[in-house]
Each structure stands twice: as C-alpha cells, then as structure tokens.
BAMIVO-759930 format. One record per residue (C-alpha): residue number from 1; residue in one letter; x, y, z. Coordinates in steps of 0.02 Angstrom, whole numbers, plus 50000, padded with zeros to 5 digits. Layout:
BEGIN
+-----+---------+-------+-------+-------+
| num | residuo |     u |     v |     w |
+-----+---------+-------+-------+-------+
| NUM |       A |     X |     Y |     Z |
...
+-----+---------+-------+-------+-------+
END
This chain:
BEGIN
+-----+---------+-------+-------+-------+
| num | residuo |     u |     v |     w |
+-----+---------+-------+-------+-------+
|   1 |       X | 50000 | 50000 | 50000 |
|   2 |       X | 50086 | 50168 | 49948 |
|   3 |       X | 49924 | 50292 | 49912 |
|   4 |       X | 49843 | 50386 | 50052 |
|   5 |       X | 49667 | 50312 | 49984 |
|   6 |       X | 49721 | 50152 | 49985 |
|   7 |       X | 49780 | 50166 | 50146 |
|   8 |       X | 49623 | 50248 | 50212 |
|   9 |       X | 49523 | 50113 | 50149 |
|  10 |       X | 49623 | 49972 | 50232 |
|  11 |       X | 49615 | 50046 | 50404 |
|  12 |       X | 49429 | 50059 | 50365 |
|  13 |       X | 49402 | 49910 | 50326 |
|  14 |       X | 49508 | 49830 | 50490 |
|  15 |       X | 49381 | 49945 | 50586 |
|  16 |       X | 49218 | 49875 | 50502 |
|  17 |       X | 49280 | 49701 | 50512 |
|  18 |       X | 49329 | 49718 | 50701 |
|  19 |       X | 49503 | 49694 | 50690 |
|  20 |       X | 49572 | 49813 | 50783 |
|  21 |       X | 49535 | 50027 | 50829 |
|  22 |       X | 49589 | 50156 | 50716 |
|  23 |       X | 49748 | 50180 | 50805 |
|  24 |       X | 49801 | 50008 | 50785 |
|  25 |       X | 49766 | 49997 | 50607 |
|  26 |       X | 49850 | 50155 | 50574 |
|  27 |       X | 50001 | 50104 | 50675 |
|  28 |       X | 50018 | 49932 | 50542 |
|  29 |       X | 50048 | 50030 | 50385 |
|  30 |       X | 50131 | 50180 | 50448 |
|  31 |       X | 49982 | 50291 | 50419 |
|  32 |       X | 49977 | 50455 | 50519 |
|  33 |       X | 49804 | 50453 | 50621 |
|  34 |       X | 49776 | 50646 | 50572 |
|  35 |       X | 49785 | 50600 | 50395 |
|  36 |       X | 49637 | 50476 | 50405 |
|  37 |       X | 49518 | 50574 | 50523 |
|  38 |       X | 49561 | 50728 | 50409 |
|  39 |       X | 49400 | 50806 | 50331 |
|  40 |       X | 49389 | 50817 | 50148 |
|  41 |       X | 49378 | 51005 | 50099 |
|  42 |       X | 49311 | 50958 | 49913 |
|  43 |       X | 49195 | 51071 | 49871 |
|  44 |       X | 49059 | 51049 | 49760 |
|  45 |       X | 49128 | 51101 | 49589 |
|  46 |       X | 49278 | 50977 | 49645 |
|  47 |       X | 49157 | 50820 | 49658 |
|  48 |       X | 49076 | 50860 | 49494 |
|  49 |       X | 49227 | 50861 | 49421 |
|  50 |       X | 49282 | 50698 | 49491 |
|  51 |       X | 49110 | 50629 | 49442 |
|  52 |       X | 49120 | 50663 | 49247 |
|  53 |       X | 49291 | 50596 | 49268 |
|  54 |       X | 49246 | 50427 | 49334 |
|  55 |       X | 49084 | 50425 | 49208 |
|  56 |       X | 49183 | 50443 | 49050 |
|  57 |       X | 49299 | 50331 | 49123 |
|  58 |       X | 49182 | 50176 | 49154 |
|  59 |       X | 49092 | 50208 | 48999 |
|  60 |       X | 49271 | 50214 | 48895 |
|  61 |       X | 49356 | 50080 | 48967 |
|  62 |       X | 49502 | 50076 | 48827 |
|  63 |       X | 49523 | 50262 | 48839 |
|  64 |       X | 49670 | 50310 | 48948 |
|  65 |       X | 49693 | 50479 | 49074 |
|  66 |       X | 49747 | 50566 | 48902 |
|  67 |       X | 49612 | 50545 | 48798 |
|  68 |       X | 49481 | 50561 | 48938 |
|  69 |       X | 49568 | 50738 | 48976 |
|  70 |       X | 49529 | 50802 | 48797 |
|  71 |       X | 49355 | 50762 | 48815 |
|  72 |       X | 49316 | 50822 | 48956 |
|  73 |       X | 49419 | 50988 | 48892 |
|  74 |       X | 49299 | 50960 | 48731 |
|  75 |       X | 49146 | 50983 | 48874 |
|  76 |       X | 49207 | 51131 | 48932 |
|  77 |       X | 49309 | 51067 | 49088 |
|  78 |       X | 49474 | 51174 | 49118 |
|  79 |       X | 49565 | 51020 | 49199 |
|  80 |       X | 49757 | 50940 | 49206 |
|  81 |       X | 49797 | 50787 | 49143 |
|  82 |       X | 49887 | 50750 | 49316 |
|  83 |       X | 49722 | 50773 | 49424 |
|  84 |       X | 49636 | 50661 | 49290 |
|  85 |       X | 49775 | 50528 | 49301 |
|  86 |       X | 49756 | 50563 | 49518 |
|  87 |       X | 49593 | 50527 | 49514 |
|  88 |       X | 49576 | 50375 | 49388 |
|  89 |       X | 49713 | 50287 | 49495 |
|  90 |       X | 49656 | 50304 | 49659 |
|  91 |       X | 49461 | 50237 | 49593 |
|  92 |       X | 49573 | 50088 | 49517 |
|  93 |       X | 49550 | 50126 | 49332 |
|  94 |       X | 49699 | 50063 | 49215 |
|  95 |       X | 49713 | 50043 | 49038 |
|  96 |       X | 49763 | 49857 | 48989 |
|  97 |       X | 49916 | 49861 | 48890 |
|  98 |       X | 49934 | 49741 | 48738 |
|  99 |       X | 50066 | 49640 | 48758 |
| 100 |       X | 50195 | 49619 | 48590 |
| 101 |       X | 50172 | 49454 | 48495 |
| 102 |       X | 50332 | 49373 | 48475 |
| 103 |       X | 50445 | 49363 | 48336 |
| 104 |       X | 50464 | 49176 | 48244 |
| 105 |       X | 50648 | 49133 | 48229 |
| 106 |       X | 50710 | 49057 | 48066 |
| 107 |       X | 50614 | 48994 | 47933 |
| 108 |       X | 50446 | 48935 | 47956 |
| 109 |       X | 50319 | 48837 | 47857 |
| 110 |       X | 50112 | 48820 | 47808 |
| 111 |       X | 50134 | 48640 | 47890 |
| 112 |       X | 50180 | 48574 | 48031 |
| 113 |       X | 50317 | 48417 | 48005 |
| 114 |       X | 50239 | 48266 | 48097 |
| 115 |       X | 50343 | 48137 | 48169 |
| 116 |       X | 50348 | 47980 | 48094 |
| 117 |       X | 50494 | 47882 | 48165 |
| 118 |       X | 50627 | 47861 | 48290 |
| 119 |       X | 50738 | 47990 | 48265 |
| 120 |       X | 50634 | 48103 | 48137 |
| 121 |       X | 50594 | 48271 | 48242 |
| 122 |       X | 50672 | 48321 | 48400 |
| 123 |       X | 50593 | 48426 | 48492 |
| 124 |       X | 50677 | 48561 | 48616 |
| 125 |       X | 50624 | 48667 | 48769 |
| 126 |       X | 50685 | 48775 | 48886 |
| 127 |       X | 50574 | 48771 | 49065 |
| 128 |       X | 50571 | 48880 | 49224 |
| 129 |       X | 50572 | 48807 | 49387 |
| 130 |       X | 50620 | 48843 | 49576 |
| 131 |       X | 50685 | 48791 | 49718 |
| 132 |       X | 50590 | 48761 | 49887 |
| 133 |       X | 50693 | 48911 | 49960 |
| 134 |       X | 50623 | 49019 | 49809 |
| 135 |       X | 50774 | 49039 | 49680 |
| 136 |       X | 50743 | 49020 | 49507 |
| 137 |       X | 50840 | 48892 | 49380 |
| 138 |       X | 50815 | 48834 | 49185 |
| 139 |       X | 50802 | 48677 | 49125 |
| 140 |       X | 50832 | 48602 | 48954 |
| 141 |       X | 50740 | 48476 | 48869 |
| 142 |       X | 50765 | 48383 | 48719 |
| 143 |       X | 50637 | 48255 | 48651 |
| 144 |       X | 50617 | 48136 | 48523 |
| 145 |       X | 50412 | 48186 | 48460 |
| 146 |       X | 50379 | 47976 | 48389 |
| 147 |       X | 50418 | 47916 | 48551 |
| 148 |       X | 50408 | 48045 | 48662 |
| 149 |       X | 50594 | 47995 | 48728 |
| 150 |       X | 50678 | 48133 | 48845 |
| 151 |       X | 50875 | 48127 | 48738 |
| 152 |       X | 50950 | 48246 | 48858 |
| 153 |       X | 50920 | 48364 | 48984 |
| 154 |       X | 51021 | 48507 | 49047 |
| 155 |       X | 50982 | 48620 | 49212 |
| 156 |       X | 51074 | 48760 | 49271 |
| 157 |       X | 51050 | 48942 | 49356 |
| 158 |       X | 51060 | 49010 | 49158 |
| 159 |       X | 51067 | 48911 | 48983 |
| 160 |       X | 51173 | 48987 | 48886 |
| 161 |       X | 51166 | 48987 | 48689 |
| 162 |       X | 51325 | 48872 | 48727 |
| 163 |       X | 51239 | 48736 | 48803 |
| 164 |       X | 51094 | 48736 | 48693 |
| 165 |       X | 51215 | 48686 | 48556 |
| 166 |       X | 51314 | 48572 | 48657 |
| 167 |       X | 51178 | 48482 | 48722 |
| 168 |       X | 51109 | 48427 | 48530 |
| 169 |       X | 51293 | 48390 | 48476 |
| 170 |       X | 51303 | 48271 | 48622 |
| 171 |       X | 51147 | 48194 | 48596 |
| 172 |       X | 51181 | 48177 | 48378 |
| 173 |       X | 51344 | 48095 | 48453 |
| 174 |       X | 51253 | 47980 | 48571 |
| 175 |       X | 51083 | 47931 | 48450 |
| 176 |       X | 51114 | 47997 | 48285 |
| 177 |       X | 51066 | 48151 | 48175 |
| 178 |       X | 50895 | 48184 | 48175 |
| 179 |       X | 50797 | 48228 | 48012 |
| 180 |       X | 50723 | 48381 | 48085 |
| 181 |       X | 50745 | 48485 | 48243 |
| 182 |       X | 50605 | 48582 | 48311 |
| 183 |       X | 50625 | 48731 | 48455 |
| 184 |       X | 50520 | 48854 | 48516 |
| 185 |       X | 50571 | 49047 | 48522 |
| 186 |       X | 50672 | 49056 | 48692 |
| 187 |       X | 50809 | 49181 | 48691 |
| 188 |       X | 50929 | 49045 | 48703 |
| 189 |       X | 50887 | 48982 | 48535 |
| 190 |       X | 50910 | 49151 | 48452 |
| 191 |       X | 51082 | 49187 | 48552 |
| 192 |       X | 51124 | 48999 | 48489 |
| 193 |       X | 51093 | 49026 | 48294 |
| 194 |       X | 51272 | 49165 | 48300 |
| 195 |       X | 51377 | 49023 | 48371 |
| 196 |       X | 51303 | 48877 | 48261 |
| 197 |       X | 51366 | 48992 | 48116 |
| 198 |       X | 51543 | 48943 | 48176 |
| 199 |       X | 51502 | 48780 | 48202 |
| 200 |       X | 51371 | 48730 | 48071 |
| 201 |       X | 51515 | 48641 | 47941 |
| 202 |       X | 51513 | 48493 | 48068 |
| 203 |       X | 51333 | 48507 | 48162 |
| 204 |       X | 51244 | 48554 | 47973 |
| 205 |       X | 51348 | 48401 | 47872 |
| 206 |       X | 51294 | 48261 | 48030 |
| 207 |       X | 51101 | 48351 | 48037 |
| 208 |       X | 51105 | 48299 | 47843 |
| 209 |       X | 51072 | 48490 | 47811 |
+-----+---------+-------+-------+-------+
END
C-alpha cells in the first residue's frame, strides 16, 4: 500500500471488520492518524469534476487519462491531465496494455512436420522452475516427438546459447542426427543461431542439412 486512499480504505476496513481501533490499524501501515480522520475540503465544483471523470471513464474503458482529459476539455472542463490521472488511479481505473506478439525465429512453414519415426523430429524446450527456498533455475529439454523419449536434459542457474548447442551435439553423438529439429522461440535459441554459424560445417553436414 503506497496511496493515502488506499491506505484509508484498509484501516477502514480493519475497523468495520473488528480487527482492531483506528489507532492500531493506522500504527500497521505507517499511516499518520491525522491524515485519516482529516476532513475532505472538496467542494462541490471539485466532486463534479471527479464525477464526469469517473463516468467517462467507466463508459470508455480503453480510453486512457489522456484521451479522457481532451474530452472532458471538449465539454468545457478546464482540467490537468495530472488530476485526471490522480483521480483514475486512486478509483482503480487502468488501461490494459497489449502485450507484443513474438517474433518467429528462422524459417517457418504452412505445415507442421509430423513425426513419423525414431529419430525424425526432435523437439527442444527451455522450462522455468524453483527451488523450495524460492530461487529460480532453467532447464533444458530435448525430446524425440515419435516416442516421446527425453535425449538429454540440461539444468542450470542460466542456459546459455553454449549449452543449447552442446547439448544437441552430444545427443547427435550419442543417438544419431535427426531429420528435423524443432524449438520454440526462447532467447537461448536466438543467442544459439550466431555460434552455430561457427560451428554449422560439422553440426549442418551430421544434421544431413
């Protein structure tokens, strides 16, 4: 809790649901007592104000502080973007930001390649996981798609573009070249395609590329 309001209406609530007085529920976030009895001095025009905001603001929901200033300046309003913004955020209004769609690395085709053998599509993943006491490590799969076969795994604090390439040269070494190698668009696989450039002579010739 970091706003005043939000504040206020925590050690409101602790009074309504009998958890403690005033005091004590002032005392838990570090919320000055005069603060919270403090009377409101809003004045009429004030409220109206803060009315039209929230209205235009429930009945726009994409529309952000900006946009909802310049029509209320439209209506006549001589008002701040920074009181708008004040007063959206403390009634909880936030625009949902669309998140980017990620880029596809390397070449990609209408159809999907289906496995039909041992040893025709690998498949490769990197995972998140963490400990019991909290800290966070990678882990590495690599997966034959016909049989469903885990060919290696690799965990470690970080995966570096290194061990992503490592890991499949060990595992061509250990149960052949695979027709086709599938990944998904981890970091580590677009880190990895600068160092298979210096390596691709031997990896490319035993992938049959």
């Amino acid at each position: 809790m970091v706003s005043s309001s939000t504040k206020r209406r925590a050690v409101k609530y602790a009074g309504e649901e009998g958890l403690g007085s005033s005091a004590v529920a002032c005392r838990a976030p570090s919320f000055p007592r005069s603060t919270y009895h403090r009377v409101s001095e809003t004045g009429e025009e004030s409220l109206e104000v803060q009315k039209e905001i929230l209205r235009l603001s429930e009945k726009n929901p994409r529309y952000g502080y900006r946009r909802i200033t310049a029509m209320m300046r439209r209506e006549g309003y001589q008002i701040d973007e920074k009181r708008v913004l004040r007063v959206r955020r403390e009634a909880g209004f936030k625009v949902r930001q669309k998140q980017p769609r990620a880029r596809r690395v390397g070449l990609s085709t209408a159809r999907r390649r289906k496995a039909e053998k041992r040893g025709d599509v690998w498949s490769r993943d990197a995972m998140t996981d963490q400990t019991a006491h909290g800290s966070q490590f990678r882990i590495l799969n690599l997966i034959d798609e016909h049989t469903r076969e885990c060919l290696a795994r690799c965990a470690g604090r970080s995966i570096r573009a290194i061990d992503v390439i490592t890991v499949i040269e060990a595992a061509i070494e250990r149960f052949g070249a695979p027709n086709h190698i599938r990944s998904d668009n981890d970091p580590e696989w677009e880190r990895s395609e600068s160092i298979h450039c210096l390596r691709c002579a031997g990896l490319a010739q035993r992938l049959g590329n």
